[in-house]
N, C-alpha and C positions, 0 to 999 in steps of 0.2 A: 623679573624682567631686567635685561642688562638696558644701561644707558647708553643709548647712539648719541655719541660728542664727532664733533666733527673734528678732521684731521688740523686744523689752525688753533683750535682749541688747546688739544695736546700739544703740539709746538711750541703755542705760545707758553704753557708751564714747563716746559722742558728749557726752551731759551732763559726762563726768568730763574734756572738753578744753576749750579755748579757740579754738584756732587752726587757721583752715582755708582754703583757696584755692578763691574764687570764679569760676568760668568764667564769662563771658559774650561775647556778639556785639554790635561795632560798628555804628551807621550805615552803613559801608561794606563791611560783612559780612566783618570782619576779627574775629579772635580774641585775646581778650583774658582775661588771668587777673589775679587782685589778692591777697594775703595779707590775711585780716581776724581780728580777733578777733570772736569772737563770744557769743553766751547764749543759752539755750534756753530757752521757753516754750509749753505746751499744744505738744509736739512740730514745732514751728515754730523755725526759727533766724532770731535776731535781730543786725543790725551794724549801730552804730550810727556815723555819718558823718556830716560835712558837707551841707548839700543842692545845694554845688558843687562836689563831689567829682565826676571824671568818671566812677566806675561807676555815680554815681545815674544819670546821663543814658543810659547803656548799657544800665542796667536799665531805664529809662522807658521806653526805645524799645525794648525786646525783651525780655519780662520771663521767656524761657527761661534758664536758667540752669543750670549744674554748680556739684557743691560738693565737695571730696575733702578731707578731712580726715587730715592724716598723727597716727599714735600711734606717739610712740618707744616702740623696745623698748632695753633694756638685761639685760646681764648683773649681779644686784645686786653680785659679789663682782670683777670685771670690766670696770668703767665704761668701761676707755676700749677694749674690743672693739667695733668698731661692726656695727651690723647693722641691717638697712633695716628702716626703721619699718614696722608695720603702719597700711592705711588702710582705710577709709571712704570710697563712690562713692557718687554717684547723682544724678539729674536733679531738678530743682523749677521751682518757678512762683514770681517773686519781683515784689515792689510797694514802692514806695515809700510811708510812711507818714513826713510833715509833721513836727518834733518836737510842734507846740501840739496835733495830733490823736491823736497817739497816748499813750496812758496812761500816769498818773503813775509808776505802779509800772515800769515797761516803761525810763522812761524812766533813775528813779533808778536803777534794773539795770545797764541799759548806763553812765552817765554818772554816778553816784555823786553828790556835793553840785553838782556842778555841773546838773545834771536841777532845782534849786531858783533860777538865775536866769533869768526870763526872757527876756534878750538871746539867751543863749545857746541856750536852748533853741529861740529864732525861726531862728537858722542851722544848724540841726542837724536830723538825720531818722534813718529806721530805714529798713533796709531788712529786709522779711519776707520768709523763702524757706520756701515750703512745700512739703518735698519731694514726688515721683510715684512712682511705680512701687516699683521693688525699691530696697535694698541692695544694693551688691555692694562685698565688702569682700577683706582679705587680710590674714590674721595675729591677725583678730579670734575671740578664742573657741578659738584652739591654744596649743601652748605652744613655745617659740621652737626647741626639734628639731624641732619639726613644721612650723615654717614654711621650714625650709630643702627639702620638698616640696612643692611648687604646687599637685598636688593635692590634698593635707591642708590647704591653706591656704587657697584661695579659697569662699568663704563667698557664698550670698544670703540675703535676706531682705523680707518684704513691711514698706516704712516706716509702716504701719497710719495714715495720715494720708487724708482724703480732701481734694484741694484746691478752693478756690475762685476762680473765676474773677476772673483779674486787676483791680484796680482800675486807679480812673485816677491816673496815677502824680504826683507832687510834679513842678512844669518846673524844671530844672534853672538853676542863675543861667550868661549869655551871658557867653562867652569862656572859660570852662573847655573846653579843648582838646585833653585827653589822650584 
């Protein structure tokens, strides 16, 4: 039986992380993941990058995207028992957004004092993912006896986002080759 968590639920442990691995498809329709940090805003994940970074260019050209975010679990009295983090699934629609277009708030978010010179902010960009469909998580919303059953553990939920149709993406600067 999957667990119906609601979509606040999920947000709320998505808001209280950082770090998540981005899926994406190459030009050559090769599969490609990346570790990002990331922020949250109006239910949109926000990483902020290089604009010659090569997953901007992966996202330009194919702006389908995964996003799985792992949540350690720990024993508090325990620390060094391990046990597989609980995660966060799901598919999105991501865009590149320019750093000079996109908003100051947005900016100083991801990039702190450095969001206030503009050199830097000319080489830098955001990349927006706006998640689709469900949630589909594991360990979110149980309690860690409970996740050693898959059935008590596996969780969906509707990401209550509706997305927008891709823009047109930042061009990536030539000879970034990853």
């Amino acid at each position: 039986m999957t667990l119906q968590l609601t979509t606040d639920q999920v947000w709320q442990a998505i808001e209280r992380d950082i770090f998540a691995v981005l899926g994406m498809v190459t030009a050559r329709q090769e599969a490609r993941t990346v570790g990002v940090v990331y922020g949250v805003h109006d239910r949109k994940l926000y990483i902020g990058t290089s604009q010659k970074a090569w997953k901007v260019r992966h996202v330009a050209a194919n702006p389908h995207v995964s996003v799985t975010i792992p949540i350690a679990k720990r024993i508090p009295i325990m620390p060094w028992i391990k046990i597989p983090a609980a995660t966060i699934t799901f598919a999105g629609t991501a865009r590149v957004i320019a750093g000079e277009e996109a908003s100051p708030e947005l900016m100083q978010a991801m990039f702190r004092q450095q969001a206030y010179d503009p050199e830097f902010v000319a080489d830098m960009c955001l990349i927006e993912v706006t998640p689709v469909g469900e949630f589909v998580t594991y360990g979110i919303g149980v309690s860690l006896m409970q996740m050693r059953y898959p059935e008590k553990s596996r969780g969906r939920a509707p990401v209550g986002v509706h997305a927008m149709p891709p823009a047109k993406a930042a061009e990536p600067a030539a000879g970034d080759n990853q």
